[in-house]
MDAnalysis code that builds the backbone (N, CA, C; Angstrom):
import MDAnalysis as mda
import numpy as np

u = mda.Universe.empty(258, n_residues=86, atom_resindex=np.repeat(np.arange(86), 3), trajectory=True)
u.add_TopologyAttr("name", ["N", "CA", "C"] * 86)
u.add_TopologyAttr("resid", np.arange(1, 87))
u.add_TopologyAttr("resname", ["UNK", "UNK", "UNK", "UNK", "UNK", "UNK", "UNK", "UNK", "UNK", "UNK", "UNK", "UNK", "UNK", "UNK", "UNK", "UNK", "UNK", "UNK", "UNK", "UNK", "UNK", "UNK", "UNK", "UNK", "UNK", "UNK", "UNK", "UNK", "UNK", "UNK", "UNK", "UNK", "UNK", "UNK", "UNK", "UNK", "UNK", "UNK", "UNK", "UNK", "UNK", "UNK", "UNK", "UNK", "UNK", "UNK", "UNK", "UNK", "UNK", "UNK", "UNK", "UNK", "UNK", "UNK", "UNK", "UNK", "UNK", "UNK", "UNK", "UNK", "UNK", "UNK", "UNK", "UNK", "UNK", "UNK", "UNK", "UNK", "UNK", "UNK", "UNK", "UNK", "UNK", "UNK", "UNK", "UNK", "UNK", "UNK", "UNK", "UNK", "UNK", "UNK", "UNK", "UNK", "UNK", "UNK"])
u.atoms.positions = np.array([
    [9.620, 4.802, -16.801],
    [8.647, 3.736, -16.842],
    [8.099, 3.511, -15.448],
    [6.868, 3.032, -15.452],
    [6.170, 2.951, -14.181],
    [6.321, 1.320, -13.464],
    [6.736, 1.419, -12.634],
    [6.976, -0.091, -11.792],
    [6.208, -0.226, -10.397],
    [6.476, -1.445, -10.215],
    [5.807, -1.655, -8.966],
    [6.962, -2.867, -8.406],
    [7.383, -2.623, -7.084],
    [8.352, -3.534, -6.364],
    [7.701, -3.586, -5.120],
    [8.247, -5.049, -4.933],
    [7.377, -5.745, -4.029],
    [8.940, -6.689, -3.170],
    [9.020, -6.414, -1.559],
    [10.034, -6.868, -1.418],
    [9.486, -8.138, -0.911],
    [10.632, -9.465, -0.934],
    [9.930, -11.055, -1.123],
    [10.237, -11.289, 0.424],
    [9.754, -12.218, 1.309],
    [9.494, -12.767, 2.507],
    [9.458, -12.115, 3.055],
    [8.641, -10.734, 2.852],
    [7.876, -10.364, 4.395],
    [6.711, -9.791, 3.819],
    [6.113, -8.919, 5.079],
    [4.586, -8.505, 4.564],
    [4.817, -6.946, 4.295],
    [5.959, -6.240, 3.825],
    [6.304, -4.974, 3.670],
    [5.297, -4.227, 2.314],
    [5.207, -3.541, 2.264],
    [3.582, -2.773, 1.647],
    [5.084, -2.595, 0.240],
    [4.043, -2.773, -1.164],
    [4.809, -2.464, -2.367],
    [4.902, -1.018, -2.358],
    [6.150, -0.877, -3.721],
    [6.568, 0.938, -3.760],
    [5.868, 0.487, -5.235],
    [5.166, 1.956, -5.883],
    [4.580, 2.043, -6.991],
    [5.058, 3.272, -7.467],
    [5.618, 3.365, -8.522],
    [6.380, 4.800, -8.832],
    [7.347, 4.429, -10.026],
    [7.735, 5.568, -10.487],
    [8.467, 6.011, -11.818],
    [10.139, 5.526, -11.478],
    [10.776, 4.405, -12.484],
    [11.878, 3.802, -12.536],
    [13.020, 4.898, -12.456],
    [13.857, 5.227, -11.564],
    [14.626, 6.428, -12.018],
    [15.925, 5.603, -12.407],
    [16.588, 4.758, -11.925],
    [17.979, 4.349, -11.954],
    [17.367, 2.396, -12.566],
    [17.980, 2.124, -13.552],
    [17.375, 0.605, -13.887],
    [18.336, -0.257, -12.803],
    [18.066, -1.428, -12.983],
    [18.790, -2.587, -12.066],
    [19.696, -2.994, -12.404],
    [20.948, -2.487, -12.377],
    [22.202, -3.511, -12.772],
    [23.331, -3.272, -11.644],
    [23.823, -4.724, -11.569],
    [24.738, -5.162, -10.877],
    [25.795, -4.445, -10.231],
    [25.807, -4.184, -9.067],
    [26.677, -3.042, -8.365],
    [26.066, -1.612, -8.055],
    [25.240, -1.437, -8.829],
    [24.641, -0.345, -8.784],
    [23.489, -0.440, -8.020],
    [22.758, 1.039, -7.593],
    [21.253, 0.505, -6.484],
    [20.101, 1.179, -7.403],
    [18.722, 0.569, -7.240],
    [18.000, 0.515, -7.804],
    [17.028, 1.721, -6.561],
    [16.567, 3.123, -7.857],
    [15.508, 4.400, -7.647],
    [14.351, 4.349, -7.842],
    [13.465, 4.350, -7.323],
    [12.220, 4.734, -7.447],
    [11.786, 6.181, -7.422],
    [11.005, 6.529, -8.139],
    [10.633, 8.011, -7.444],
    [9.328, 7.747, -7.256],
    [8.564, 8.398, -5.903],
    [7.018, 8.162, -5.913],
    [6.303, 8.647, -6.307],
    [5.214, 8.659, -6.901],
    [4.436, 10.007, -7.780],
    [4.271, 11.513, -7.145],
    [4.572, 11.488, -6.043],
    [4.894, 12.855, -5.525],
    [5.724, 13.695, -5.906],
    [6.757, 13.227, -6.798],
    [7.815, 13.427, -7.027],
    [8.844, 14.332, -6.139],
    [8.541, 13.861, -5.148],
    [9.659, 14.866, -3.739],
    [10.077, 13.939, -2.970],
    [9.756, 12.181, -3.161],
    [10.361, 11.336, -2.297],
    [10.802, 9.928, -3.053],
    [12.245, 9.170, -2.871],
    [12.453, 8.385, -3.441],
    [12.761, 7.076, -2.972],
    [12.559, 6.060, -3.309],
    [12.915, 4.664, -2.706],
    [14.127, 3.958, -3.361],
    [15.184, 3.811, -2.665],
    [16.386, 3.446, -3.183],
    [16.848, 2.565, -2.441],
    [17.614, 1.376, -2.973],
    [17.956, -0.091, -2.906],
    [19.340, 0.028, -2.222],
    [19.567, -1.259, -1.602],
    [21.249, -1.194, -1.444],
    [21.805, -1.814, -2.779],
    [23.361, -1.797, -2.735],
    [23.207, -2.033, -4.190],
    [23.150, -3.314, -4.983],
    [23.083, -3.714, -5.858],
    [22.053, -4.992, -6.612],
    [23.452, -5.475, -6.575],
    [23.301, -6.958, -5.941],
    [23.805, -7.893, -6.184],
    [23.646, -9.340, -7.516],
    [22.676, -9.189, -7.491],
    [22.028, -9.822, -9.372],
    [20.814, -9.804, -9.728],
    [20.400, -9.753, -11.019],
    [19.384, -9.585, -11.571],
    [18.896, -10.768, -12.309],
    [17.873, -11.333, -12.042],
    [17.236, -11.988, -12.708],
    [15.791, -11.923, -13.575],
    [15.439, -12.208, -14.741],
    [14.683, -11.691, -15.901],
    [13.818, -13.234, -15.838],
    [12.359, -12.983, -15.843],
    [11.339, -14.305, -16.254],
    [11.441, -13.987, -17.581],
    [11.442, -15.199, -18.835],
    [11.319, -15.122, -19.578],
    [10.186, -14.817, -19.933],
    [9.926, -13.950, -21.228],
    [9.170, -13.487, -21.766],
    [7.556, -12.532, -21.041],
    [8.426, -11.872, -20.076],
    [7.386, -11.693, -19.185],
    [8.277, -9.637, -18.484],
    [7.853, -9.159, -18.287],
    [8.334, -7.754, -17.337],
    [8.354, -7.872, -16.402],
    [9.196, -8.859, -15.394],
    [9.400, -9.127, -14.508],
    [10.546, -9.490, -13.978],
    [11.172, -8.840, -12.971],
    [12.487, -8.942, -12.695],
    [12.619, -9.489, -11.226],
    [13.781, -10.170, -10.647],
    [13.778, -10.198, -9.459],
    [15.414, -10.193, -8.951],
    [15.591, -8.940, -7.947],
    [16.700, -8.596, -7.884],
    [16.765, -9.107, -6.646],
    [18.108, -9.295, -6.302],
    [19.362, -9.636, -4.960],
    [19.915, -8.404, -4.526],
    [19.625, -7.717, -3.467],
    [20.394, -6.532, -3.255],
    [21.571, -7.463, -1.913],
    [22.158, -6.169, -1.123],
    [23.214, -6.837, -0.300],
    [22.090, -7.049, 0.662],
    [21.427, -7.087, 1.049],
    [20.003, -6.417, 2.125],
    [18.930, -7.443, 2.330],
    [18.154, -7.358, 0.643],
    [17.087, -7.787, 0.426],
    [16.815, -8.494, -0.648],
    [15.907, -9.138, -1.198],
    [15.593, -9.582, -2.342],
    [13.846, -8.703, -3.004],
    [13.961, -8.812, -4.008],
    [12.108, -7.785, -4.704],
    [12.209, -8.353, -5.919],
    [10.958, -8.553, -6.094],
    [10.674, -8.723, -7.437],
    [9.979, -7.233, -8.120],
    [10.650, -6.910, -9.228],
    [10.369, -5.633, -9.697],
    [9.218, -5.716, -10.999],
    [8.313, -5.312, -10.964],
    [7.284, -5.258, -12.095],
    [6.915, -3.970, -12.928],
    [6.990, -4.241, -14.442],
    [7.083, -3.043, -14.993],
    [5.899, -2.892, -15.325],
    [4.875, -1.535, -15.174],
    [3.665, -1.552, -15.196],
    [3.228, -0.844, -16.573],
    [4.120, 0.144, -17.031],
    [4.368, 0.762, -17.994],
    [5.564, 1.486, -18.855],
    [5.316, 0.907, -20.299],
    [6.798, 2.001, -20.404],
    [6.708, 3.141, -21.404],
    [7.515, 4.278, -21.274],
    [7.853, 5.358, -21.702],
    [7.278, 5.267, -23.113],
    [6.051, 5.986, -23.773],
    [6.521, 5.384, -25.315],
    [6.830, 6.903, -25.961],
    [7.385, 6.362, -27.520],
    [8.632, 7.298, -27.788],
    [7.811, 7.587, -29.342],
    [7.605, 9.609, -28.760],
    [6.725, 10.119, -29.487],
    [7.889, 10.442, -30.893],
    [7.179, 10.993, -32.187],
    [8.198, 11.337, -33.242],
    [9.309, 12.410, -33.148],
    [9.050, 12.813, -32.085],
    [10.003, 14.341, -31.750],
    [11.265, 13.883, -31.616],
    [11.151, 13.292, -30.853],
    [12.029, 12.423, -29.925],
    [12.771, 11.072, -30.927],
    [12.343, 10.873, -31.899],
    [12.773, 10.037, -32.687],
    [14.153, 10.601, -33.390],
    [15.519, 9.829, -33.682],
    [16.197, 10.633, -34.408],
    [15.794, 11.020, -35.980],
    [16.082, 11.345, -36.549],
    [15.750, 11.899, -38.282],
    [17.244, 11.355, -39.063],
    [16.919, 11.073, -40.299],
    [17.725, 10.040, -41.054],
    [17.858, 11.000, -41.383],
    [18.874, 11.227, -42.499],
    [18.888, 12.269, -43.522],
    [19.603, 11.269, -44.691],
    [19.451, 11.327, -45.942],
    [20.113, 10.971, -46.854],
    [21.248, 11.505, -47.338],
])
């Protein structure tokens, strides 16, 4: 999925690029840039917080704080769907 992170109290330029690793707790948060040969990676997330009803996240790393915005997501063609069988 395509995001855009934006880190909060300073004037640091946003990362725009493909979600590689999602945001959860302990773990550090990937970007890849559309170049796909360079990546932006987090220290690791200290908590996650979700706006309701909205694609918008804003994480606590040990470091920094960003609010993460999801610009697009993956959609999921029939191939890729599993098949029922009776």
């Amino acid at each position: 999925m395509n995001v855009v992170l934006h880190k909060l109290g300073s004037n640091a330029r946003a990362v725009v690029g493909r979600l590689v690793r999602a945001p959860r707790k302990g773990s550090v948060v990937v970007i890849e840039f559309p170049d796909g040969l360079h990546e932006f990676v987090t220290t690791p997330v200290r908590r996650v917080l979700r706006m309701a009803g909205s694609d918008v996240f804003y994480l606590e790393t040990t470091n920094s704080r960003y609010r993460l915005e999801i610009q697009s997501r993956p959609s999921i063609s029939a191939e890729s769907k599993p098949s029922v069988r009776s």
